[in-house]
N, C-alpha and C positions, 0 to 999 in steps of 0.2 A: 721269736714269736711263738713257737712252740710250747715252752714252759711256760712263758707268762697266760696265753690261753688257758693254758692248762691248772697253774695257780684260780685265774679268776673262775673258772669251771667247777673248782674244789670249793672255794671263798663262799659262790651261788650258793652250790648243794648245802652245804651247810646254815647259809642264813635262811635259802627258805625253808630246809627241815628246822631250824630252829625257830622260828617265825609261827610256823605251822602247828608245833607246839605248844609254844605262849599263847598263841589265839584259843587253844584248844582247853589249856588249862584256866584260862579267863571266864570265855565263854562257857562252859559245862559247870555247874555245881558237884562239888566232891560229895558224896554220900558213902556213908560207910553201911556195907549188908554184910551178915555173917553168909547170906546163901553166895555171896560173889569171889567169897575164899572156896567153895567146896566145888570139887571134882565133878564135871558135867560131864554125862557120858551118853549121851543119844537120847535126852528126857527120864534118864531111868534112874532115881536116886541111888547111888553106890549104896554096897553091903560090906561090909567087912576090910577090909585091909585096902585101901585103893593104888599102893606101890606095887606093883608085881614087873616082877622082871619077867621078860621077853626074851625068847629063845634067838641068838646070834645068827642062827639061819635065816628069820625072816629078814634081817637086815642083809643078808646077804643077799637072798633071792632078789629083796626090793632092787639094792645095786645094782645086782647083773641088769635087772631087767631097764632099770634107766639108761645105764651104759650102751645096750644095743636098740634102746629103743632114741636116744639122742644119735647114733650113726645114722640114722635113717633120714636125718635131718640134712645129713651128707651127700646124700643121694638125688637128692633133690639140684641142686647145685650142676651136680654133675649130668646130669640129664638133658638139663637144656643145653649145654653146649660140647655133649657128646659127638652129636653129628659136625661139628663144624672143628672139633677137635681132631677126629679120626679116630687112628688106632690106637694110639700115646692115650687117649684116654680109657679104651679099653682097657689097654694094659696096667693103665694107673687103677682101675675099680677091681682088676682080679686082683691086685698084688691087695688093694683095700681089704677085700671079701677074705683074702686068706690071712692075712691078720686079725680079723675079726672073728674067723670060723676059729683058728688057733687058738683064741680066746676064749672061746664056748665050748671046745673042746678041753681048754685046761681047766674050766669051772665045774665041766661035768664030770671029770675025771678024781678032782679033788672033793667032788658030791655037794657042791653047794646050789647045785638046781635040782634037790631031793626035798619034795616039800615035809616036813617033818608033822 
């Protein structure tokens, strides 16, 4: 029962993003604008070159900061059935925290929470 649930789950997703699609492409009129090809950027018509590469740090900083800010999500969990856990969950959130700080300390150490 497993699989086949899980077959007819997949089957779903699919007809009604497909479904959903057809109705869209029916119903809407295609219209071609030359303004719907150009690079929007906060109401402010672009200048000059609109490809510019982006420095690998922000993408790094952005990570890190996902990364510890999705454990937080972790935390929550553990809270509520901290007191009825005891100590075992104490010890399960320092052993957490220390993997995590080790992490912060290896992203600092390697300079990628240097905002450039």
């Amino acid at each position: 029962m497993g699989s086949a649930s899980m077959i007819v789950l997949i089957l779903a997703a699919l007809a009604f993003s497909g479904i959903a699609i057809l109705v869209a492409k029916i119903i809407t009129k295609a219209t071609t604008n030359p303004q719907k090809g150009q690079p929007y950027e906060c109401g402010v018509p672009t200048s000059g070159k609109t490809w510019v590469q982006l420095n690998v740090g922000y993408y790094l900083f952005a990570l890190i900061f996902l990364i510890f800010d999705v454990e937080l999500v972790f935390l929550y969990p553990w809270a509520v059935v901290a007191k009825k856990v005891g100590w075992l969950a104490f010890v399960e959130i320092i052993i957490f925290f220390t993997i995590l700080f080790s992490g912060f300390l290896y992203a600092h150490k390697k300079g990628a929470l240097k905002w450039i």
